[in-house]
N, C-alpha and C positions, 0 to 999 in steps of 0.2 A: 389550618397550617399542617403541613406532613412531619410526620413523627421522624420519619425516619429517611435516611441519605445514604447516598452512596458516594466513594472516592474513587476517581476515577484516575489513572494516571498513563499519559500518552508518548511516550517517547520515541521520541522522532531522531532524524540525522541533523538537526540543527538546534535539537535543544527540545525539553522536556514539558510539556505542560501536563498539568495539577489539575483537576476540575472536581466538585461535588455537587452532582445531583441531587433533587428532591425522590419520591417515589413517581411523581408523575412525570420524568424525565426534562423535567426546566432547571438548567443551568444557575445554579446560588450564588457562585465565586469563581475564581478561577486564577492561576499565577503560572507565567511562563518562565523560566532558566534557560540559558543560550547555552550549548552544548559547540565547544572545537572541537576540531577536526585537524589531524596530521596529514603533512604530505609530503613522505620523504624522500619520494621518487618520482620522476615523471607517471603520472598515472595509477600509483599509491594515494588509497587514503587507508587513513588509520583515528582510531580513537582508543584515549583511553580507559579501561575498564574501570578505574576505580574514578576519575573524573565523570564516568556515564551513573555511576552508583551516588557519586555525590548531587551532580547535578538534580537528580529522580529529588532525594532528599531535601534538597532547595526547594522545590517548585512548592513539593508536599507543605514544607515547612511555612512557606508565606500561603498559602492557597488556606490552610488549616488557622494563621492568623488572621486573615479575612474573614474566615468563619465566622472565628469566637467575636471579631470587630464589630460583626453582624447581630451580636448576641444570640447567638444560635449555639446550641449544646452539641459537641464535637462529642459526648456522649453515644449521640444519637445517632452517627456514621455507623452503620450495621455491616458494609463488607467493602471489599477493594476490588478492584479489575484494573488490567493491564494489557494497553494497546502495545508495541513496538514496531520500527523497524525492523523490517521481516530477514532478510539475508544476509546482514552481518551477524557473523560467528565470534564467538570466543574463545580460549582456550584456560584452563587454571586447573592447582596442584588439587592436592587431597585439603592442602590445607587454606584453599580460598585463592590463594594468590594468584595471581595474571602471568602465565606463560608467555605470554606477547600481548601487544596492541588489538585491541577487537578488529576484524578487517573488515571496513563496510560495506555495505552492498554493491557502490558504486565502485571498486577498488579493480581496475584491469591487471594485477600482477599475472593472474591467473591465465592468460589469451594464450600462452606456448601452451598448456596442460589443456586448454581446450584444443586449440589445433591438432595436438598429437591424439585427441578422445575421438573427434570427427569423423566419419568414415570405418569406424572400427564397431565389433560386436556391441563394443560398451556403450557405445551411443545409442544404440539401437535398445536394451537393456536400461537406460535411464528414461528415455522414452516412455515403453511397454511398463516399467515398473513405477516410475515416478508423477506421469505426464509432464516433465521437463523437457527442457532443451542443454543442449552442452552448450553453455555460454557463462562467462565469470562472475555475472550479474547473481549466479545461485552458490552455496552457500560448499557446496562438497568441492569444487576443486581449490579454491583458496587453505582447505584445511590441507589439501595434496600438496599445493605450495608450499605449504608452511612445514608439513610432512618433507620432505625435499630439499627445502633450503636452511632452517633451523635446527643443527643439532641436537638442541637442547629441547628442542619440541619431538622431535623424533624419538631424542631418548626417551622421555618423558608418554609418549605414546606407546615404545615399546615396553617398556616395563609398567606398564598398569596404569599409569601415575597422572593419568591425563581426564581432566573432565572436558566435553565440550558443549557448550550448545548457543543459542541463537538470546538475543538480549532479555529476551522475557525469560529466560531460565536463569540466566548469572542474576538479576535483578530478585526474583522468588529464592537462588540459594541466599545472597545476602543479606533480603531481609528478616529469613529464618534462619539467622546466621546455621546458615548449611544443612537444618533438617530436615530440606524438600529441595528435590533435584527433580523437576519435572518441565514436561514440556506441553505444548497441547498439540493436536494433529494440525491445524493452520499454518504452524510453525517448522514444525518439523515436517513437512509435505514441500517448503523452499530451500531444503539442504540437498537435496539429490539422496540420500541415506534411507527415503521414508517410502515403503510400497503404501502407495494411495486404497491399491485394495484391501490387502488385507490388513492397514491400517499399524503396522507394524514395521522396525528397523529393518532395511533389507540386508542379509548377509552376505548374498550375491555380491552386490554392490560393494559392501565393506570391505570383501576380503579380494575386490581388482581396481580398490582404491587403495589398497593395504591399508589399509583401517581398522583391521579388525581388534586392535587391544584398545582401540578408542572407547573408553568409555561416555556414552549419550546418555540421556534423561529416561526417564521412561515418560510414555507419551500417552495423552486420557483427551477427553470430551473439551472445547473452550472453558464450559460451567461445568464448573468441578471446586472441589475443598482440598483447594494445590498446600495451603499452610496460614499461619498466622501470623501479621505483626504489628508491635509498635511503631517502625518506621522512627528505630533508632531512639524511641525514649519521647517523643513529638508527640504520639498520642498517651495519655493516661492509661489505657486499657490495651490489649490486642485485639486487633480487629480479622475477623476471617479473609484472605485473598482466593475471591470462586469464581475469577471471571481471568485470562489470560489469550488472547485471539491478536494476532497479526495485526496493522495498520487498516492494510484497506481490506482485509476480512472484516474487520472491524465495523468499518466505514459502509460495505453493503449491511452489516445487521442493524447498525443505529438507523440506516433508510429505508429499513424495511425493506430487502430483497429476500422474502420470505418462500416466494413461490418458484417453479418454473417459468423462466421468459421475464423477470424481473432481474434488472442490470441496472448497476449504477457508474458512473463517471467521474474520477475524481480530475477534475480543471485545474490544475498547478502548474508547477513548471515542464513538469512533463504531464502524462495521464494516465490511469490506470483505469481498466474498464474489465469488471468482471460482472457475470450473466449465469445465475444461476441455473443449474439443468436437472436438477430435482434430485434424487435418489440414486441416478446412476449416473458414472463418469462417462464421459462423453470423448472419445478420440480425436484430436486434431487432424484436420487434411488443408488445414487453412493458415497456417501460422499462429495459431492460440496454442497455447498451454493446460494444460489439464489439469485442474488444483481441486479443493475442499473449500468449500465457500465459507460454511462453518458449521459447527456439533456442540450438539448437546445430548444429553447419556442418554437419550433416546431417539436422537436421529442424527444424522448427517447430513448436509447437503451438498451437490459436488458443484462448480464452476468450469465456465470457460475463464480464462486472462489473456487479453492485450491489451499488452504494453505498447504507448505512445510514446518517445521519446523524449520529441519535442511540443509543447502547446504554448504555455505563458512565456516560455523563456522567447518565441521570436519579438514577441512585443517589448518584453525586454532588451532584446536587442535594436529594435529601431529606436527605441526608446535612446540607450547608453553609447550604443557605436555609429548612428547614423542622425541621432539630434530631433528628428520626427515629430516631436513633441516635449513635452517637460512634466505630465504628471499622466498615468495610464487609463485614464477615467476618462481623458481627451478621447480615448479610440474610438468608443461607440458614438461622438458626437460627430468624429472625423468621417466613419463609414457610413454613416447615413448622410451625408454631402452630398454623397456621388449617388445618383442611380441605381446603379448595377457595380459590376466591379470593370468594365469594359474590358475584359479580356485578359488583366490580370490576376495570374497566379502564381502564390509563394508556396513553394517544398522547401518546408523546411529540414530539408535533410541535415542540419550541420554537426551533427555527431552519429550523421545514418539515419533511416529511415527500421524502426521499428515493426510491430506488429501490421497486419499482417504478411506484409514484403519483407520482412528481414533484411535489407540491403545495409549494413555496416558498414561499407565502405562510398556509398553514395553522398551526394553533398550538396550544399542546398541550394536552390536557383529560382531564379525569377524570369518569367517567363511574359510574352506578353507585351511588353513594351514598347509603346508608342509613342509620340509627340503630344497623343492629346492626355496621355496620362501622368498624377499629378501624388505629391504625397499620398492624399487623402485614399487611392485606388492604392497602393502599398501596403496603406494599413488596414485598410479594406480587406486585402488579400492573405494578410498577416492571420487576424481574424477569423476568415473564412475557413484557411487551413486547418483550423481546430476542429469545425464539425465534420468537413471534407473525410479529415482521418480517422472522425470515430466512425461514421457511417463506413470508411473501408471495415474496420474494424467489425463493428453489429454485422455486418452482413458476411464477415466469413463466418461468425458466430452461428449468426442462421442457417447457413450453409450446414455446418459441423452435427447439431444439434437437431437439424429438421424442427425447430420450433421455433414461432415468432417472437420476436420483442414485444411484451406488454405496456412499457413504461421505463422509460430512462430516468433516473435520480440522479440526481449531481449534489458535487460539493467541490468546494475549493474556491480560490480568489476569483475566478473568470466568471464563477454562478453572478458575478455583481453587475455584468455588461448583459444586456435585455437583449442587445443584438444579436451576441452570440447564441443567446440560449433558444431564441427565436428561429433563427436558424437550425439551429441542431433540432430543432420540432418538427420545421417543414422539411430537413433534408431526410430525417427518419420516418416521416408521416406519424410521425404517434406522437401521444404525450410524455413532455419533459417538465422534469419537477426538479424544484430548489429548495430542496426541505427548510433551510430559513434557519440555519446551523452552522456555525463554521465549525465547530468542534465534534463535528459526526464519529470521527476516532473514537474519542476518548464517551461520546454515547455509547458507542455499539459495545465498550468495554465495559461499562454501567449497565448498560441489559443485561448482557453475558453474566454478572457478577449478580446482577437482580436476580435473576434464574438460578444461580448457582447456591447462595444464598436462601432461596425459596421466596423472597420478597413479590417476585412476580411467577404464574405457574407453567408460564412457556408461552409462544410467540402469540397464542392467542389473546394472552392482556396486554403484550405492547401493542398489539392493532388496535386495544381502546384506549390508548392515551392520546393525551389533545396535539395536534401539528400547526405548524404556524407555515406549511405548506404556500410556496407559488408555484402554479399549472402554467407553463404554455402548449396549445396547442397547433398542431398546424394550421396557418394562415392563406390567405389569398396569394403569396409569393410561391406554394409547393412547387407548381408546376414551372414557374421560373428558373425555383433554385434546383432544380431536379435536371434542367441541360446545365446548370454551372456546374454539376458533377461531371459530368460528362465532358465537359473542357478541363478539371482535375484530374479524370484517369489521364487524359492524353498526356498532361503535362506529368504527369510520376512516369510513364512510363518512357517518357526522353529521357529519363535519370536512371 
């Protein structure tokens, strides 16, 4: 039996999950907390901080009585790591307290301060120094906002008096009630604030943000010894926190995106798809984003990111606005009905079309319609559009980076339809893998913290631990589904 465990804790925009590892990365326990969400203006969200700090404590709190229910020695929890939500910011005094509502990633206040940023030096400057894009989605102009519209936040920035940073930092200052204010480069690489090269706050930046009396974290390795806690009195002892990395930074290190040309896929409601590119940053000409995949005190590795908008949410919507079905496990029996898709296809543009077209104001259509077509070719279509967009995706990737795709990894709810995954094998010609995880997050945060901690000696002993791994590989349909791409460009490009 393993001596020793890790706590891992994953906070996401809809609530918190808890998890403890063994040493050989198998899931023991695990407890979820729903996390609200404000909405006090069209196109406003908001959370709040001390409900996001409660909530963390909740999940911990049953996750940890699970344990001992297990008769298992919560002694024996050797360090913590912390996944988050990557681009909602915070803002709080000297003395802990919440300046305002965290604003979360998804929050549009910010689309005037991007329009006005568009077209001008600074964009050009968050680009070259960040690998960002001016869009509200990232973490520096919602603080401009808030800078802008909040007196009292402005005061509070001008006179010294302002802490800021992204949820993994407010989370690390409260559980060492305040005597670690840190960040990691994952995190702070999604603020616009952070030059990716020289891995430092840019001051450029700061001071044609007017930012400059803002005080930030300072910012170190994922696996690092960020501070210690009990987690409010819940554990008996203090336990070291050496593991702090992003969500889906996260999510490529629990799936072993360890090399160059190793990308993983997260299949939720939207999609996030990063691809590692080794040691050196890679400039976008394709609509990716240029990040830090993730570090440890002796390396770094950089990424591409596209972002997919939409994926799970259309099924979701045939599912709730169009009646199509009644439980979403129907789809893959409904698309294999049919043939082929006979000429239908769904863009789901309905909140824009994401990576790599950037069209934000585009909108979703269907295309294709005929007499002889039936439900089952809808959802077919619905379906399809998921691998359609990541293959757009991988391929400006490959473009950008001049290096192929070794192997796709996935996670998230869609890994569970065989269709799609099958699919996305034949559309990319290589292998696609299901690591066999829902909770990849809150693993990659357990490695991170394994490392940081010394438990494991770097990426070389997580490639010997055991997988519970499904491959597919490309099938007899490639050549098929390789012109149903080719009837997908035509139809994005009517939009």
């Amino acid at each position: 039996m393993s001596k020793e465990y890790i706590l891992a804790i994953d906070q996401g925009t809809s609530g918190t999950k808890a998890v403890i590892f063994n040493d050989q990365g198998q899931l023991i326990c695990k407890s979820t907390a729903e996390l609200r969400s404000y909405y006090p203006h069209p196109g406003f969200v908001e959370q709040d901080p001390h409900e996001i700090y409660q909530n963390v404590l909740d999940a911990v709190g049953e996750c940890l009585k699970a344990f001992r229910e297990m008769k298992r020695d919560v002694n024996a929890i050797c360090a913590c790591g912390i996944s988050n939500q990557r681009e909602t910011y915070l803002l709080w005094n000297n003395d802990g307290e919440p300046l305002y509502n965290a604003i979360v990633w998804q929050c549009k206040r910010s689309v005037e301060i991007c329009n006005r940023l568009q077209g001008t030096t600074v964009e050009e400057d968050i680009r070259s120094r960040t690998g960002l894009i001016v869009d509200p989605y990232f973490s520096g102009t919602k603080v401009m906002w808030l800078y802008e519209n909040e007196s009292d936040v402005r005061k509070a920035i001008d006179n010294g008096q302002a802490k800021g940073g992204t949820v993994d930092t407010w989370l690390l200052y409260k559980l060492t009630n305040g005597h670690s204010y840190l960040t990691d480069y994952t995190n702070a690489c999604r603020t616009l604030f952070f030059n990716i090269d020289e891995f430092q706050w840019d001051n450029v930046l700061m001071e044609k943000f007017n930012l400059t009396l803002l005080n930030v974290p300072d910012a170190v390795p994922s696996a690092f010894e960020f501070g210690e806690t009990t987690f409010e009195g819940l554990l008996p002892r203090a336990i070291p926190i050496t593991g702090m990395i992003g969500d889906s930074h996260a999510a490529a290190f629990g799936e072993g995106c360890f090399d160059s040309g190793d990308a993983k896929a997260t299949l939720g409601t939207g999609s996030s798809i990063l691809m590692n590119t080794g040691d050196k940053r890679v400039p976008s000409q394709n609509g990716m984003v240029s990040t830090m995949c993730w570090s440890l005190p002796n390396r770094t590795d950089y990424a591409l990111e596209g972002i997919i908008v939409t994926a799970g949410a259309s099924i979701k919507w045939l599912r709730d606005q169009l009646g199509l079905f009644i439980d979403t496990s129907d789809t893959e029996r409904m698309a294999r009905k049919v043939a082929d898709n006979n000429g239908v296809y769904l863009v789901p543009a309905f909140s824009g079309l994401g990576a790599p077209h950037w069209k934000m104001s585009a909108r979703a259509v269907i295309s294709g319609l005929t007499f002889g077509a039936d439900k089952n070719h809808l959802v077919r279509a619905a379906l399809e559009s998921i691998p359609y967009q990541i293959k757009d995706v991988i391929s400006a990737m490959e473009s950008d980076a001049g290096i192929s795709l070794q192997e796709l990894k996935c996670d998230g709810g869609m890994t569970a339809n065989t269709f799609v995954m099958q699919f996305i094998a034949d559309i990319l010609n290589t292998k696609v893998t299901n690591v066999g995880i829902g909770d990849v997050s809150a693993l990659g945060a357990a490695y991170m913290a394994g490392i940081g901690c010394g438990l494991y000696k770097d990426v070389s002993d997580l490639e010997q631990l055991p997988g519970r791994q499904h491959d597919f590989v490309p099938g007899p349909e490639k050549d098929k589904v390789k012109k149903f791409y080719q009837g997908w460009q035509k139809a994005v490009e009517r939009i």
